[in-house]
C-alpha positions as protocol buffer text, in pm:
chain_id: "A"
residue {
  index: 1
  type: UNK
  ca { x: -4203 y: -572 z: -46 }
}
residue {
  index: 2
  type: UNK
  ca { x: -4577 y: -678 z: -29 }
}
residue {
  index: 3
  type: UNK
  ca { x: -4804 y: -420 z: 158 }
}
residue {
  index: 4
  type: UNK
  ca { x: -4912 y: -716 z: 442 }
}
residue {
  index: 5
  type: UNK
  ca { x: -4521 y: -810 z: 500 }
}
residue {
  index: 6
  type: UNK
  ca { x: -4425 y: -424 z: 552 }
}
residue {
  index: 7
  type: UNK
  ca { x: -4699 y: -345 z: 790 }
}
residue {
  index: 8
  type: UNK
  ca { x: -4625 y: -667 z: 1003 }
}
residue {
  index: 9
  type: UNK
  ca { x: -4261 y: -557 z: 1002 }
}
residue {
  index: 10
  type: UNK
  ca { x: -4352 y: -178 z: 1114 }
}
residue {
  index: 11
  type: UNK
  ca { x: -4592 y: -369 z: 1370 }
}
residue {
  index: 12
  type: UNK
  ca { x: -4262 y: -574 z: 1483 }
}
residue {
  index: 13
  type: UNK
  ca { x: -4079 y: -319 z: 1472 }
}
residue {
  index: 14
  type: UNK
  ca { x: -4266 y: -124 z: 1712 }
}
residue {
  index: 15
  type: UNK
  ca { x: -4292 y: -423 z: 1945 }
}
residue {
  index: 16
  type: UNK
  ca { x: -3934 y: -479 z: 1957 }
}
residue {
  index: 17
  type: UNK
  ca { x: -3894 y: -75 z: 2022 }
}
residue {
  index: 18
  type: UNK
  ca { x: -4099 y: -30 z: 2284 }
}
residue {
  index: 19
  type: UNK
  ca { x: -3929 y: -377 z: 2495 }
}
residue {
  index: 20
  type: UNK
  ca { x: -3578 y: -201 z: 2404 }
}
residue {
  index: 21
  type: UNK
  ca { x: -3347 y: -24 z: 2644 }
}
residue {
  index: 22
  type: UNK
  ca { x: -3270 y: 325 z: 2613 }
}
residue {
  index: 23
  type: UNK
  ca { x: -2996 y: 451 z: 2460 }
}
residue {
  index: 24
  type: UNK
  ca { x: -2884 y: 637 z: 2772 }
}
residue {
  index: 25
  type: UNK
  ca { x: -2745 y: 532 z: 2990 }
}
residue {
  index: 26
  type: UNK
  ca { x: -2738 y: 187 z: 2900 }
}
residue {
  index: 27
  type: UNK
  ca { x: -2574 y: 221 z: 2536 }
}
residue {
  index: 28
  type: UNK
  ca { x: -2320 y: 488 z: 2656 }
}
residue {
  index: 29
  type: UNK
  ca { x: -2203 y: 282 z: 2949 }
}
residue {
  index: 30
  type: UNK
  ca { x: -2162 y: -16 z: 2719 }
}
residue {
  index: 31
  type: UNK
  ca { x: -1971 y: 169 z: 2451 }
}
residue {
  index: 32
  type: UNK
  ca { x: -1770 y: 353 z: 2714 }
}
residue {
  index: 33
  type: UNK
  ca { x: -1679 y: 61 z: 2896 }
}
residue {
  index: 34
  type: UNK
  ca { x: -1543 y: -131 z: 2566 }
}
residue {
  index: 35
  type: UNK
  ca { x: -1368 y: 168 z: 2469 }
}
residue {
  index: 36
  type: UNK
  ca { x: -1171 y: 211 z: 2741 }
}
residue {
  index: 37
  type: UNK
  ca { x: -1101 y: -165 z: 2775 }
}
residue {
  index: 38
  type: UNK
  ca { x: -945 y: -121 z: 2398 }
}
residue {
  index: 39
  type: UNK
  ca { x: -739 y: 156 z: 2515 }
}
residue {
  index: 40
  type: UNK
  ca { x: -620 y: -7 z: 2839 }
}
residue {
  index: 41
  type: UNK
  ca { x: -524 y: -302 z: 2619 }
}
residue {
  index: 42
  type: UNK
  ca { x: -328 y: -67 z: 2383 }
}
residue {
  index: 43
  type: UNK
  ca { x: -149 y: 122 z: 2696 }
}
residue {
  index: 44
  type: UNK
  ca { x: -65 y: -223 z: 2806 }
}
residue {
  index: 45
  type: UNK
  ca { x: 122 y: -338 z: 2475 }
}
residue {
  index: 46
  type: UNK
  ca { x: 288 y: -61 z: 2424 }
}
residue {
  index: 47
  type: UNK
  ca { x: 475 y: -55 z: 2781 }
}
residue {
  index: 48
  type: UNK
  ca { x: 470 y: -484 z: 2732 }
}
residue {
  index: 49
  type: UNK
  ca { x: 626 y: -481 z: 2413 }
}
residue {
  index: 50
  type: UNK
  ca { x: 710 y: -174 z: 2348 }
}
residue {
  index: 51
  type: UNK
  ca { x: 719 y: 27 z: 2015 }
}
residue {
  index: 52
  type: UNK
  ca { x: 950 y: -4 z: 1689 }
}
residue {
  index: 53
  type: UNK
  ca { x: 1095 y: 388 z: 1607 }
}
residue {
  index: 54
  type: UNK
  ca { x: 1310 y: 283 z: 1350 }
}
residue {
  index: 55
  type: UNK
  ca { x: 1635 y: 434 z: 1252 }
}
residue {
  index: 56
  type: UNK
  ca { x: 1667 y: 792 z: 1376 }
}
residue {
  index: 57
  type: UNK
  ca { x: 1572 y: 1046 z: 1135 }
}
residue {
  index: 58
  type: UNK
  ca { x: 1832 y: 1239 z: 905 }
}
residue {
  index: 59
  type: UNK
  ca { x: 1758 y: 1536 z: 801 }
}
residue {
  index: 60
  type: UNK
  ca { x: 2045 y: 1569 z: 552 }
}
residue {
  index: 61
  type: UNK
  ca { x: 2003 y: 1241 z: 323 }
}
residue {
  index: 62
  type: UNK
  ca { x: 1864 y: 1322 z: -23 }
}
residue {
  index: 63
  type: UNK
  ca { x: 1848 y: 934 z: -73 }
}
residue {
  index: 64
  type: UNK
  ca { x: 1584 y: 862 z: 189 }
}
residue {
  index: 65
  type: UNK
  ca { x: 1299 y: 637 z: 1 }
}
residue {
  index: 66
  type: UNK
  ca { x: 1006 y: 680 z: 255 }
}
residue {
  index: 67
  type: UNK
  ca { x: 730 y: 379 z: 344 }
}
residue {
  index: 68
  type: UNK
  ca { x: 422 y: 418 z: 471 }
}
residue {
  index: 69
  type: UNK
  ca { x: 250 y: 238 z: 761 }
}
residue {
  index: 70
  type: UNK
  ca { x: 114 y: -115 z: 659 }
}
residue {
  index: 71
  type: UNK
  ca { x: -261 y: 13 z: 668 }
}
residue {
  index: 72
  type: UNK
  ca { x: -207 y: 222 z: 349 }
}
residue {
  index: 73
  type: UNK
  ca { x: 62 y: 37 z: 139 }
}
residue {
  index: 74
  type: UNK
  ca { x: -246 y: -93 z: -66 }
}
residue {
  index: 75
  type: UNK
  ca { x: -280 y: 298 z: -181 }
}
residue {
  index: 76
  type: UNK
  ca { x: 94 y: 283 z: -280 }
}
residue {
  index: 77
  type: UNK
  ca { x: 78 y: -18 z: -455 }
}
residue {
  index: 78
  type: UNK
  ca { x: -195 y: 125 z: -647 }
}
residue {
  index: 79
  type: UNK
  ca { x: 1 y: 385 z: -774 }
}
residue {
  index: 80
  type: UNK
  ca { x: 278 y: 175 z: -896 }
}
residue {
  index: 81
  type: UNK
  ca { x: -59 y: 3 z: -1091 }
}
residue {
  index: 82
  type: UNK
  ca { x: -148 y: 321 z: -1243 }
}
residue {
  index: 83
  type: UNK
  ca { x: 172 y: 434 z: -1391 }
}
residue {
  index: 84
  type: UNK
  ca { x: 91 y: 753 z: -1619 }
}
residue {
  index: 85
  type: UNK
  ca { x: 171 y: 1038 z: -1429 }
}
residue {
  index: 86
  type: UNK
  ca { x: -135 y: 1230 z: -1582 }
}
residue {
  index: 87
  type: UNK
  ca { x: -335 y: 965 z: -1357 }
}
residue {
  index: 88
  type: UNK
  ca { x: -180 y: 981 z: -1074 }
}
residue {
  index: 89
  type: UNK
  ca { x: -418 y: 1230 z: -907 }
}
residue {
  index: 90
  type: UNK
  ca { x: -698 y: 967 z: -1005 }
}
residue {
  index: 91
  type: UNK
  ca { x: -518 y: 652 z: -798 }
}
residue {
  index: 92
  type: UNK
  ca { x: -458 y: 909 z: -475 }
}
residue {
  index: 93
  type: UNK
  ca { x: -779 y: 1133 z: -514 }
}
residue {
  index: 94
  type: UNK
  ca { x: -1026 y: 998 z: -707 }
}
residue {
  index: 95
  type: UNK
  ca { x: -1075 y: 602 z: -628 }
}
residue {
  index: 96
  type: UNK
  ca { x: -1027 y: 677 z: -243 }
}
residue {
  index: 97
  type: UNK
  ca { x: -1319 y: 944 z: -256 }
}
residue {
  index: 98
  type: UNK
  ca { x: -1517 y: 818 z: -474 }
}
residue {
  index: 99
  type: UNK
  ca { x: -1566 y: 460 z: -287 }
}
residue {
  index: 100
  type: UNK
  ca { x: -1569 y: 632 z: 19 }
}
residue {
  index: 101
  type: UNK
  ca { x: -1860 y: 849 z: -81 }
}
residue {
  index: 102
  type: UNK
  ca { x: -2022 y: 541 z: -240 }
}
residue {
  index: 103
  type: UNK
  ca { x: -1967 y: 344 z: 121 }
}
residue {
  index: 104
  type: UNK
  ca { x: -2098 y: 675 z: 322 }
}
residue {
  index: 105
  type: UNK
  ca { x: -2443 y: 686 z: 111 }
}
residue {
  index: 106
  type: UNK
  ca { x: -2510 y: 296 z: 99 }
}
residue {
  index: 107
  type: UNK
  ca { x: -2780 y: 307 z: 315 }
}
residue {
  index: 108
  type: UNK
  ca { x: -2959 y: 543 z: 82 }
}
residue {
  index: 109
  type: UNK
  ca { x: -2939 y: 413 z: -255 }
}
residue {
  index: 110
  type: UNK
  ca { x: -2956 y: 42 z: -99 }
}
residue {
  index: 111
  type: UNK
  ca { x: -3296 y: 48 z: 18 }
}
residue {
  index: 112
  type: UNK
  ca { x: -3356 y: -311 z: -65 }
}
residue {
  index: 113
  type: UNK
  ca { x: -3481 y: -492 z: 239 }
}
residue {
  index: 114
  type: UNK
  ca { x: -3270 y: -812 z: 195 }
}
residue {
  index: 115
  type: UNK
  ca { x: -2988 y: -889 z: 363 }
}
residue {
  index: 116
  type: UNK
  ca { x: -2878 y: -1232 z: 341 }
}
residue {
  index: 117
  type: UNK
  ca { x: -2551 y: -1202 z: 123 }
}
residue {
  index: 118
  type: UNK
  ca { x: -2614 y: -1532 z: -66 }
}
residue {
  index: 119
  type: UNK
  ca { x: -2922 y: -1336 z: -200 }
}
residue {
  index: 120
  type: UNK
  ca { x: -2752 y: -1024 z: -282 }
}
residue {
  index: 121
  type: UNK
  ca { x: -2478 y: -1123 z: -545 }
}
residue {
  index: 122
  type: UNK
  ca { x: -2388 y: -779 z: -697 }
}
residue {
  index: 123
  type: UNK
  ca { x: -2295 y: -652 z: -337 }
}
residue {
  index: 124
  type: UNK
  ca { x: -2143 y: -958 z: -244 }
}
residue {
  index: 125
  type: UNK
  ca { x: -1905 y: -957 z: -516 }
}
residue {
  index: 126
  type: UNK
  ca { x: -1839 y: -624 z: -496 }
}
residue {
  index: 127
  type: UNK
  ca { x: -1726 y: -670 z: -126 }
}
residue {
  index: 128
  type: UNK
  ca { x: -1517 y: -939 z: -122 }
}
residue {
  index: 129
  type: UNK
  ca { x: -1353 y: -807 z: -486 }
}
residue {
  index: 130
  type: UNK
  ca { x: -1261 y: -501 z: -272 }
}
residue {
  index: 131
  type: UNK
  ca { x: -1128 y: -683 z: 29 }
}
residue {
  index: 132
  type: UNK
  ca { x: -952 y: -948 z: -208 }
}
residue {
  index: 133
  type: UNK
  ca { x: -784 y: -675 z: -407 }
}
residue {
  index: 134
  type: UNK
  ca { x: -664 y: -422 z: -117 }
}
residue {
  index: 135
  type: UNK
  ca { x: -535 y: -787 z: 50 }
}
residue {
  index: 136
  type: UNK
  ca { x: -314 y: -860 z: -253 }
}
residue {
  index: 137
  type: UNK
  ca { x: -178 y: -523 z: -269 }
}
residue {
  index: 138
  type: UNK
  ca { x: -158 y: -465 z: 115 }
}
residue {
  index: 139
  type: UNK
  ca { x: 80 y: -798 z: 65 }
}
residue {
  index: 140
  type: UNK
  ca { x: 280 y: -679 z: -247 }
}
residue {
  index: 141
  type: UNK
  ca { x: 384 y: -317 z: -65 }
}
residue {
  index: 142
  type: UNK
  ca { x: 504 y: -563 z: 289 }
}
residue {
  index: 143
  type: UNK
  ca { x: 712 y: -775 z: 78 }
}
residue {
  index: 144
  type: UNK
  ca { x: 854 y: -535 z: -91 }
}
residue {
  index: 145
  type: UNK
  ca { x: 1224 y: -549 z: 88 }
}
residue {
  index: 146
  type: UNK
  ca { x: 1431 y: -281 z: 190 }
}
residue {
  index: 147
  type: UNK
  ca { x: 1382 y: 25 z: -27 }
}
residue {
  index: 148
  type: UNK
  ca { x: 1768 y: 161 z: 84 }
}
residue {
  index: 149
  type: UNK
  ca { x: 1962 y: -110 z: 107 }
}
residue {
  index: 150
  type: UNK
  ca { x: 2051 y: -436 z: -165 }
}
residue {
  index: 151
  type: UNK
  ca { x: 2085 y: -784 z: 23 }
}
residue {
  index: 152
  type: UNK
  ca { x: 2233 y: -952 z: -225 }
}
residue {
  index: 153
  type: UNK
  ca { x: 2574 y: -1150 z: -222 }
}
residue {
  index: 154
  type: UNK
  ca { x: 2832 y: -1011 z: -521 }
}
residue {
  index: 155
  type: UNK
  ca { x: 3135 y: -989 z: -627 }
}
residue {
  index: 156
  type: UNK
  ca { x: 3406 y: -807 z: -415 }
}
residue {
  index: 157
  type: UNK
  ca { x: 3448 y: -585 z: -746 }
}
residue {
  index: 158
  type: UNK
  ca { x: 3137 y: -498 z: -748 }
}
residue {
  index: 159
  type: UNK
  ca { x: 2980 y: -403 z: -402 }
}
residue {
  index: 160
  type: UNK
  ca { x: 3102 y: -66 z: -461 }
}
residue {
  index: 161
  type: UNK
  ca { x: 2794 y: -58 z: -768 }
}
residue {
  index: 162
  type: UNK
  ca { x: 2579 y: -205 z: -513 }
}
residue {
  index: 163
  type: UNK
  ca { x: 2623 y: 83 z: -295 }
}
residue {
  index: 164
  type: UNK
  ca { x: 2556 y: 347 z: -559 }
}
residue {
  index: 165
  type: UNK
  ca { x: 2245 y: 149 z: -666 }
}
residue {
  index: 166
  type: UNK
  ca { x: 2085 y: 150 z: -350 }
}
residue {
  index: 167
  type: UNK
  ca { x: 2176 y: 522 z: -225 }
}
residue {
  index: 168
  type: UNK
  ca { x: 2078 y: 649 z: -577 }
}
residue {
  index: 169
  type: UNK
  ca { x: 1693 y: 588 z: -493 }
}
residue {
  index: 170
  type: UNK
  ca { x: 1715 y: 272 z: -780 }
}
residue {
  index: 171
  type: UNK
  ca { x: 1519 y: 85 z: -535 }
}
residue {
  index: 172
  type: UNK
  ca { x: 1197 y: 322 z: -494 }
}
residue {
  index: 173
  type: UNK
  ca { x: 1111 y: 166 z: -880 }
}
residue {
  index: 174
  type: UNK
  ca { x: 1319 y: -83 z: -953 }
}
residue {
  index: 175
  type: UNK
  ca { x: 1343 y: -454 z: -800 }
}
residue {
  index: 176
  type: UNK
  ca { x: 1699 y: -610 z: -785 }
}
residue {
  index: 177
  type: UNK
  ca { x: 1660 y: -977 z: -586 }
}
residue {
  index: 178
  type: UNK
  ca { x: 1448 y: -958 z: -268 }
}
residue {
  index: 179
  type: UNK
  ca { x: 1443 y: -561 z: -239 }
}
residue {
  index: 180
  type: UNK
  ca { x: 1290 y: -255 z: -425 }
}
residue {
  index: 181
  type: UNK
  ca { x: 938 y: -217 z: -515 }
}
residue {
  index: 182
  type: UNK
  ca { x: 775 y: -369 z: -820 }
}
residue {
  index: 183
  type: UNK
  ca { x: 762 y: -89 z: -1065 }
}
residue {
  index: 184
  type: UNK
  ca { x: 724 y: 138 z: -1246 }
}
residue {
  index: 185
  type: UNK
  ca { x: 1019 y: 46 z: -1356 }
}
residue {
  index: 186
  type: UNK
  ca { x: 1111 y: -281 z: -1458 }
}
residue {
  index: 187
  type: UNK
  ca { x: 1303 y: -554 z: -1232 }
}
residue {
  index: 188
  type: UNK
  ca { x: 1651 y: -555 z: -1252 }
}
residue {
  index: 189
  type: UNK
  ca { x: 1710 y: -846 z: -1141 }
}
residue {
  index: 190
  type: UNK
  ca { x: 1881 y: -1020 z: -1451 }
}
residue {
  index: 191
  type: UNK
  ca { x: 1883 y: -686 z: -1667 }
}
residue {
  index: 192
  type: UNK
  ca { x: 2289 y: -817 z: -1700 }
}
residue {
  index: 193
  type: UNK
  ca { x: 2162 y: -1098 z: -1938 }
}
residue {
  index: 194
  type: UNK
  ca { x: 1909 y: -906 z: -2152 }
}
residue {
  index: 195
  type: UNK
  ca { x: 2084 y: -581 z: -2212 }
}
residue {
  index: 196
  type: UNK
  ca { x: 2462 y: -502 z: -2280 }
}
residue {
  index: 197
  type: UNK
  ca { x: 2690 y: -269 z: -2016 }
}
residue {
  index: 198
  type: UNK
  ca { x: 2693 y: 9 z: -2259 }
}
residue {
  index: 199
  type: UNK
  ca { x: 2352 y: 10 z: -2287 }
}
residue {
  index: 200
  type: UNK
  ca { x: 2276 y: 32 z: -1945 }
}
residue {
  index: 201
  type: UNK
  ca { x: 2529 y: 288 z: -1885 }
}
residue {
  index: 202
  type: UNK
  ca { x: 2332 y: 505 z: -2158 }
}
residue {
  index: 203
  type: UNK
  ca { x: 1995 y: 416 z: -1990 }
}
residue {
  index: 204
  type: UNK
  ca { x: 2149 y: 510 z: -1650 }
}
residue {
  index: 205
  type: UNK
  ca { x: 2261 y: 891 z: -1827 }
}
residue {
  index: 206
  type: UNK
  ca { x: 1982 y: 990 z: -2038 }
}
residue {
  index: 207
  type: UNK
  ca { x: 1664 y: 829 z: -1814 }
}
residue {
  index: 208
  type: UNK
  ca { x: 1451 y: 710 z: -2067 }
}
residue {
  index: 209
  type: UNK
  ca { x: 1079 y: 709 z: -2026 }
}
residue {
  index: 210
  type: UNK
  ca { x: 983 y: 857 z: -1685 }
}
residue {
  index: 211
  type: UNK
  ca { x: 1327 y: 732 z: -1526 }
}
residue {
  index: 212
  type: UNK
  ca { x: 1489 y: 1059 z: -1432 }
}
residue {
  index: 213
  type: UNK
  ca { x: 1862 y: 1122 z: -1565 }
}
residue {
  index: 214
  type: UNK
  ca { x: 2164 y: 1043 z: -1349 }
}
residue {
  index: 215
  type: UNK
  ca { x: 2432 y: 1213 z: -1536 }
}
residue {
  index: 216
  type: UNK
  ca { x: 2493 y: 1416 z: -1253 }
}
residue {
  index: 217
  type: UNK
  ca { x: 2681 y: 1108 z: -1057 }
}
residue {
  index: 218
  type: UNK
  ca { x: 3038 y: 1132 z: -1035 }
}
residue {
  index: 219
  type: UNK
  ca { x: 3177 y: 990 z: -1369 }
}
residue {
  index: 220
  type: UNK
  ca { x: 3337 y: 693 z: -1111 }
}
residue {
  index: 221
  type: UNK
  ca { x: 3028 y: 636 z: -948 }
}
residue {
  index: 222
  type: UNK
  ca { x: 2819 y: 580 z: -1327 }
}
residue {
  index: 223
  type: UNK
  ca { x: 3049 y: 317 z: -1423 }
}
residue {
  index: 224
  type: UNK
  ca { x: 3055 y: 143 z: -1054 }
}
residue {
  index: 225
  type: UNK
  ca { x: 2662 y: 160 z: -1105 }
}
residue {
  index: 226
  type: UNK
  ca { x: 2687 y: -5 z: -1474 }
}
residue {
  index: 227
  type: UNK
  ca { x: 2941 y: -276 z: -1364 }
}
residue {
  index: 228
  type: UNK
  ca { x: 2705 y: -395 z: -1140 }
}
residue {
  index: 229
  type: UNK
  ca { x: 2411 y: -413 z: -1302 }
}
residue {
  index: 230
  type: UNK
  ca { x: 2599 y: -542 z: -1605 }
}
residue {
  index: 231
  type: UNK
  ca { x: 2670 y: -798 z: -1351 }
}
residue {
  index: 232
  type: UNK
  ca { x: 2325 y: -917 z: -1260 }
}
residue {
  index: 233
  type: UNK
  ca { x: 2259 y: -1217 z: -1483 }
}
């Protein structure tokens, strides 16, 4: 910035100061005022409409597959992204902190005095990257499906597979038709045409990779499991 535009803009400045309105009480009453409009709106929804619980809590089930609130399934989604456990504390830790720390001190190591976003095109595309890719993720994590439950039409023989699959936790990394999460593990969707029954029986004892090891499923329940996803072509 030229000397003779910064000391017309301090002169401005001073101008438009000094015609201002103080910041009590006329800025307090404002904020106040709009803040407890927001909260009367809130009070009046939730008695309106009401408030979803969900199912009520059970303290015994060991095949519970929790879900967070909307606002932070792009955070979960980003750690089906980052798959390597080692860098897991990077995708829950690190990213967060470090962009927040990076949004917290923008006003000091952005002392540029533009502001017209056309004319700022590292910033711009910064923002909207960051809006465009929480967006996409925020949308993977709500159409995820059910993460406890398969809704998907079988055979008779074979519902009983369907149950073990979705009680066993399959569905916290796994996607079988329109439920489960995608990844880390890989969609099962057709895993019926691409590998045979005995090899998913051995994939559903030993756990390759990070899969963890089911062998500890009643001998009945491992080969309902395998007829049914020997089933999905």
């Amino acid at each position: 910035m030229k000397p003779s535009d910064k000391q017309a803009y301090l002169e401005e400045y001073e101008l438009l100061k000094k015609k201002g309105k103080p910041f009590f009480p006329y800025a307090v009453m404002k904020d106040s005022a709009m803040a407890l409009l927001v909260v009367g709106v809130i009070i009046l929804m939730s008695v309106v409409l009401g408030a979803e619980q969900g199912p009520k809590a059970d303290p015994t089930s060991t095949t519970y597959v929790p879900r967070p609130e909307w606002y932070f399934f792009f955070l979960f989604e980003l750690l089906r992204v980052i798959k390597p456990p080692e860098l897991v504390p990077i995708a829950t830790i690190g990213i967060p902190t470090i962009c927040m720390v990076l949004l917290l001190l923008l006003p000091f190591y952005d002392r540029g005095p533009e502001r017209n976003p056309a004319r700022r095109p590292i910033a711009t595309t910064a923002g909207v990257l960051t809006i465009v890719a929480m967006a996409y993720l925020t949308f993977l994590g709500a159409t995820a499906g059910s993460p406890t439950e398969i809704e998907m039409e079988v055979a008779p023989q074979y519902e009983a597979g369907k149950e073990v699959a979705a009680g066993a936790g399959c569905l916290a990394c796994h996607n079988i038709g329109e439920n489960g999460n995608h990844g880390p593990g890989p969609e099962l969707t057709h895993i019926g045409s691409q590998i045979p029954r005995a090899a998913i029986l051995r994939s559903v004892e030993i756990g390759p990779g990070i899969m963890p090891s089911f062998r500890d499923l009643p001998p009945k329940k491992l080969e309902e499991l395998a007829d049914f996803l020997a089933s999905l072509d």
